[in-house]
C-alpha positions in Angstrom: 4.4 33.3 -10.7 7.7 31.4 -11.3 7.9 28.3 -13.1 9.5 24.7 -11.9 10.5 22.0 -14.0 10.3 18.5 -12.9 11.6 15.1 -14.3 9.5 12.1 -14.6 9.8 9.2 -16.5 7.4 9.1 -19.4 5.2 5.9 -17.3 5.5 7.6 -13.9 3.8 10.9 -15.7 1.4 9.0 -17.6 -0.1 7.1 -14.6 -0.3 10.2 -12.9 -1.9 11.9 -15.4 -4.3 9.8 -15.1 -5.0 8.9 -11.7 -5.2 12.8 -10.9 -8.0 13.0 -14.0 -10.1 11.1 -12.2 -9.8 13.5 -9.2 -10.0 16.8 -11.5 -6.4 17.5 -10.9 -3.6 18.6 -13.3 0.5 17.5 -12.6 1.4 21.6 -11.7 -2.6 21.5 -9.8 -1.2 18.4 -7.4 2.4 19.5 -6.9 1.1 23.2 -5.5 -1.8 21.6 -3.3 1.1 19.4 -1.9 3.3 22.4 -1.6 1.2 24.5 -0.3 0.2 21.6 2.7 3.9 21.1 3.2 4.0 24.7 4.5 0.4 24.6 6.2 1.4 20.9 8.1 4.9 21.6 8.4 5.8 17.9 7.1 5.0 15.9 4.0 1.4 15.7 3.5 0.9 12.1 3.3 1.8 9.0 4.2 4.8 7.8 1.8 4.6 3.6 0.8 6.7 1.6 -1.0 5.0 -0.8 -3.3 5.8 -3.2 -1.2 3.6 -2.0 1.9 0.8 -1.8 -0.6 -1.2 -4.6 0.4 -2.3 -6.8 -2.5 -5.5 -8.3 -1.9 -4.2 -11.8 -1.6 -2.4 -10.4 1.2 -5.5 -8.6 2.7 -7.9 -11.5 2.7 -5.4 -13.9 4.4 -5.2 -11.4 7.2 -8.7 -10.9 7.1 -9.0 -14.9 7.4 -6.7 -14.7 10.3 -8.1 -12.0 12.6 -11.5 -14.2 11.5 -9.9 -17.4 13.2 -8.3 -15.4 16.1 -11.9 -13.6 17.2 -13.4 -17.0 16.5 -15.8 -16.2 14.0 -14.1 -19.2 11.7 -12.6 -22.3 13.0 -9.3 -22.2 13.4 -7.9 -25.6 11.6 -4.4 -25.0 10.7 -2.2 -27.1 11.8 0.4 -26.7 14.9 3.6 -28.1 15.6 5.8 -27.9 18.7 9.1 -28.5 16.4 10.6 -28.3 13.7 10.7 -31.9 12.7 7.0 -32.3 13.4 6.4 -29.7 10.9 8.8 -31.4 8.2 6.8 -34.7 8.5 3.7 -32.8 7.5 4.9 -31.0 4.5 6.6 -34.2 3.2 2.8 -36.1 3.6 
């Protein structure tokens, strides 16, 4: 078996340590299940995310809110406005 170094920064490897403890997986146990399912798939096997398309939970409860007020289930009392000086009047109230 040949061996592969990789670089991570010290809180990347950390974090990952410890996520894959709670899954019963080692660094070199992860990187050949994802190597090995690169060859089986033939692509990356999963979906790559930037922090940013993480959705926080703030995030997920207001869209939770809104497909609640758009299948009626909550009343839908946000305000409209037809322009855009209708809206300024409101936020300066």
């Amino acid at each position: 078996m040949s061996e592969v170094a990789i670089h991570l920064d010290d809180q990347l490897k950390q974090a990952l340590i410890e996520k894959l403890a709670v899954i019963g997986l080692s660094i070199d146990e992860y990187v050949n299940l994802a190597a090995r399912q690169l060859l089986v798939q033939g692509k990356v096997p999963f979906e790559i995310m930037t922090e940013i398309d993480v959705v926080t939970d703030t995030t997920r409860r207001a869209l939770v809110l809104a497909e609640a007020k758009e299948l009626g289930i909550v009343p839908d009392d946000s305000p409209e406005f037809s322009t855009i000086e209708a809206l300024k009047v409101y936020l300066d109230q």
